[in-house]
N, C-alpha and C positions, 0 to 999 in steps of 0.2 A: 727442483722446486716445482712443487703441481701448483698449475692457472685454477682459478678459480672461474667457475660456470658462468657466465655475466646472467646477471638478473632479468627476466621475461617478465614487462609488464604490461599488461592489457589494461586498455579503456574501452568502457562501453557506453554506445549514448544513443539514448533513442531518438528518433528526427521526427518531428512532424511542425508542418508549416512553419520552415526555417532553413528556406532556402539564400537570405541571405545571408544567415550566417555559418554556414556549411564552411566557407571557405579560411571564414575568419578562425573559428573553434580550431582544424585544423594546425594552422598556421601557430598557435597559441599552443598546442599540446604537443606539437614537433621542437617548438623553442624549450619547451620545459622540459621534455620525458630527454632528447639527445642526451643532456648533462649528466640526468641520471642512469641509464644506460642503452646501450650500439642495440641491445632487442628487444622492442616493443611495437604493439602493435594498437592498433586504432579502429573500432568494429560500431562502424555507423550503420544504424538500423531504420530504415526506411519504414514507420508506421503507414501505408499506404497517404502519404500525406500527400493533397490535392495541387499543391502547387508544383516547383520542379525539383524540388529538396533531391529527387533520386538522378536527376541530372548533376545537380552540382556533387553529389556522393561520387558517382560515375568518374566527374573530371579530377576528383580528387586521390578517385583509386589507381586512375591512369597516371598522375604524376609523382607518385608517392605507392609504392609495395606494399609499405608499412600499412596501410592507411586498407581495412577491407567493412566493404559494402552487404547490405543486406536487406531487399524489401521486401515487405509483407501481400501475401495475397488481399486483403482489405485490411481496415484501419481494427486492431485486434485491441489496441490501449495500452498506454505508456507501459507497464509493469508485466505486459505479454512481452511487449517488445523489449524492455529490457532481458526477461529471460531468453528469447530468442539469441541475443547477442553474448547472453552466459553461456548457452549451451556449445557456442562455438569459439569462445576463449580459451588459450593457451597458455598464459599468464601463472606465475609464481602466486602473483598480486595482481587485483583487479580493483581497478577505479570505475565504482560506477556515477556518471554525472548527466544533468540533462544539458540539454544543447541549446541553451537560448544564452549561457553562458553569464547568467547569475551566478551560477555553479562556478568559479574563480579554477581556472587551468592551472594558475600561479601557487594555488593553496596544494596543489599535489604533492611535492616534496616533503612539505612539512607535515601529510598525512603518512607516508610515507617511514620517514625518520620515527613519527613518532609509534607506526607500528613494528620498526625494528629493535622498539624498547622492550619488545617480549606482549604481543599484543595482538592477535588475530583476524580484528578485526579494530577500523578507527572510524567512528562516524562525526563528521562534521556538524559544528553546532555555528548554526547563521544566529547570531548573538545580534545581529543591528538586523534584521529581514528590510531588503528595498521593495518592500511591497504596498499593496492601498490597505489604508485600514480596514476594509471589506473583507479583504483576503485572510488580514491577519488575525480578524476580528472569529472568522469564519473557522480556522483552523485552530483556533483556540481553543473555541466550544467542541470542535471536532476531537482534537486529542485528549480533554475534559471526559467529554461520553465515552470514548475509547478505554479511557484509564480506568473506570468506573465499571465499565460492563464487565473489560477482559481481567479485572484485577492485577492489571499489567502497568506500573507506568509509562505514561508513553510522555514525549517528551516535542513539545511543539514548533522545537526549533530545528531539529531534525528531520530529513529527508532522507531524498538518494544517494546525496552527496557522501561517500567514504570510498575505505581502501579497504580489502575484506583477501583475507588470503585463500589459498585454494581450494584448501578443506571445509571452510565457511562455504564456500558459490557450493560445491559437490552436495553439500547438508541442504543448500537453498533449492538448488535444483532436484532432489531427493520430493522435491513436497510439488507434486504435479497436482496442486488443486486449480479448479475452470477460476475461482474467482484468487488473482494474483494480487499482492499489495508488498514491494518489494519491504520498505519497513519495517514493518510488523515479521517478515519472515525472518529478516535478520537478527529478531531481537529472539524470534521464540529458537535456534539452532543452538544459542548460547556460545560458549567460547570465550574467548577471555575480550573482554570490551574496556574502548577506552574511548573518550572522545575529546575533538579538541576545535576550541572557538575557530571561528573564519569569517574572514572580508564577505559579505554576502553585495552582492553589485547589484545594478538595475537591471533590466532587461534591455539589451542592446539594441532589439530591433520587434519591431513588431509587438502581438498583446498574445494573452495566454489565450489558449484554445480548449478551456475549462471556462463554461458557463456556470451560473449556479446551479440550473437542473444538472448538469454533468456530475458536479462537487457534492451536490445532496445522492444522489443516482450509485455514485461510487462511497460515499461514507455508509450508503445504507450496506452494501455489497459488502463494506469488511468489518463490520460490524456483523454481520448474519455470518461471514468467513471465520472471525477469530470468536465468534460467545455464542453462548447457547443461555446466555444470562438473561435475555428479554422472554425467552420460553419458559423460565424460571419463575419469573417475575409474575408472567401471566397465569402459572399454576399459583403461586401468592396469592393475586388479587382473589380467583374463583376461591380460593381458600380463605379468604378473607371474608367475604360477599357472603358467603356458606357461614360461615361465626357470625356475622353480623345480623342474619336469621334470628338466631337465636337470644338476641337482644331485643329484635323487633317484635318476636311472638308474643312476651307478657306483653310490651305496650298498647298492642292489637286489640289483644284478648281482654285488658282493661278497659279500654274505651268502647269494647261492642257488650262489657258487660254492663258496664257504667249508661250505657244508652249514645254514646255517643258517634256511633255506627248502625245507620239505621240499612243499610242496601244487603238486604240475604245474599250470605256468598263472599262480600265483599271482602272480610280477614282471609278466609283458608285463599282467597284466590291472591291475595298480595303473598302470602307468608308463603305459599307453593311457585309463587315466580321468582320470590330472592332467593329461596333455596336451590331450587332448581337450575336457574341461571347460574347461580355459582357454583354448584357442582360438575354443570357442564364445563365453563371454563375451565375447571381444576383438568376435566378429564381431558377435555381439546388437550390443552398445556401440557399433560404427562403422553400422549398420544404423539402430539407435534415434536415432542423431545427426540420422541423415538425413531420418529419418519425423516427428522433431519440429519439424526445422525443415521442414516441409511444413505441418505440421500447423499450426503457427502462421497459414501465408500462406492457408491454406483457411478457417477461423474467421470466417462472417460472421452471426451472431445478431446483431440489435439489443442493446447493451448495457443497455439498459432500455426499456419500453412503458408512456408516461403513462398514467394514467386520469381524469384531472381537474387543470384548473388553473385558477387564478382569474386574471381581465383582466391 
């Protein structure tokens, strides 16, 4: 009779300023993953966060194998640091979660099960969010523009939080672009998707380290990452502005014949700035189309540079 392989599962979770729950997170994902199975492993990612987050990684890697550490030479952003911790997973299946432990350790299994229903990848839908209405208010409007520009639904209750199988991280990691947003990668790889509600918790300790200039700062970054639909838009309006000329010229031209334009000059010099103006725009807009996507295929910084990692 042949044994069967025990299942490899990896979790990955970014750290920053969350040193007092390093311990706790741990402690929470070792009670859950034991049951489901003897090999998995735990790859905390140290975003150069300022407090002692990489002290408590340290003590946790020393009493626990399972458990492997990773910091960042400076603070690179949640979605750097999440792929840091992809690139160095071994896992069948990979759970990616943040670590203030909103993210329910408890809710893994049943992500789990439900991608052994023939399912690639499962992302978790926080159905109750324990967040301030600011937040929620804030990410609503965000995934709204999102949907709109990328002609992509995106889905506002959705994060990081899922179980994503191997082939998925490989597609993910495949896409070495500077500006990272792990969601939206997940959704453009494709694969067979499923999702499924969950406990969404409070923040156990401490507040989020997302101001709103951070929140505006980053929704601009993946919006410019995933559309080229605002470059679009902007050749519209010049093309618009340019038609709209041509509505204005009779009106012009009636009223300086009419007498009701008395300043020499005055028509040809409006009707040659709306025209003009929006011709330019068109041309910026089909220019800027082009320079963006160059710019994209030139982009090659290392998305992050370790500076310490435990065995």
């Amino acid at each position: 009779m042949s044994s069967v392989a025990p299942l490899l599962l990896s979790v990955v979770s970014p750290v920053y300023r969350a040193d007092v729950l390093v311990a706790e997170l741990v402690q929470r994902l070792v009670q859950v993953l034991e049951p489901l199975t003897p090999d998995f492993e735990i790859i905390l990612v140290d975003d150069r966060s300022p407090d002692h987050s990489w002290a408590r990684i340290q003590a946790e890697v020393a009493r626990d194998p399972r458990v492997r550490g990773l910091r960042l030479s400076r603070n690179f952003g949640q979605h750097q640091a999440i792929t840091a911790g992809l690139d160095r997973c071994r896992g069948e299946w990979v759970v990616v979660m943040d670590c203030d432990l909103q993210d329910r350790p408890e809710e893994i299994p049943a992500l789990l099960a439900r991608a052994r229903q023939g399912y690639d990848l499962v992302l978790a839908q926080r159905t109750n969010r324990q967040d301030s209405w600011s937040k929620k208010l804030l990410s609503r409007a965000f995934y709204r523009v999102l949907t709109y520009l990328t002609e992509t639904p995106q889905d506002p209750t959705v994060a990081n939080f899922g179980i994503y199988h191997r082939k998925v991280i490989a597609a993910v990691l495949a896409m070495r672009e500077s500006i990272q947003y792990f969601p939206t990668m997940v959704r453009w790889v494709g694969f067979r998707l499923a999702y499924l509600p969950v406990q969404h918790a409070g923040r156990a300790a401490g507040r989020s380290s997302y101001s709103l200039s951070r929140r505006l700062n980053q929704a601009l970054e993946v919006i410019m990452a995933n559309s080229d639909k605002p470059l679009r838009l902007t050749v519209q309006l010049g093309l618009l502005l340019s038609g709209g000329t041509f509505l204005f010229v009779p009106i012009t031209l009636v009223r300086y014949w009419v007498g009701q334009i008395y300043q020499p000059g005055y028509a040809s010099l409006i009707i040659s700035i709306w025209f003009f103006s929006g011709l330019l725009l068109s041309v910026l807009g089909m220019v800027g189309l082009y320079v963006g996507k160059t710019f994209e295929q030139v982009k090659n910084r290392p998305l992050y540079i370790v500076d310490e990692e435990t065995p």
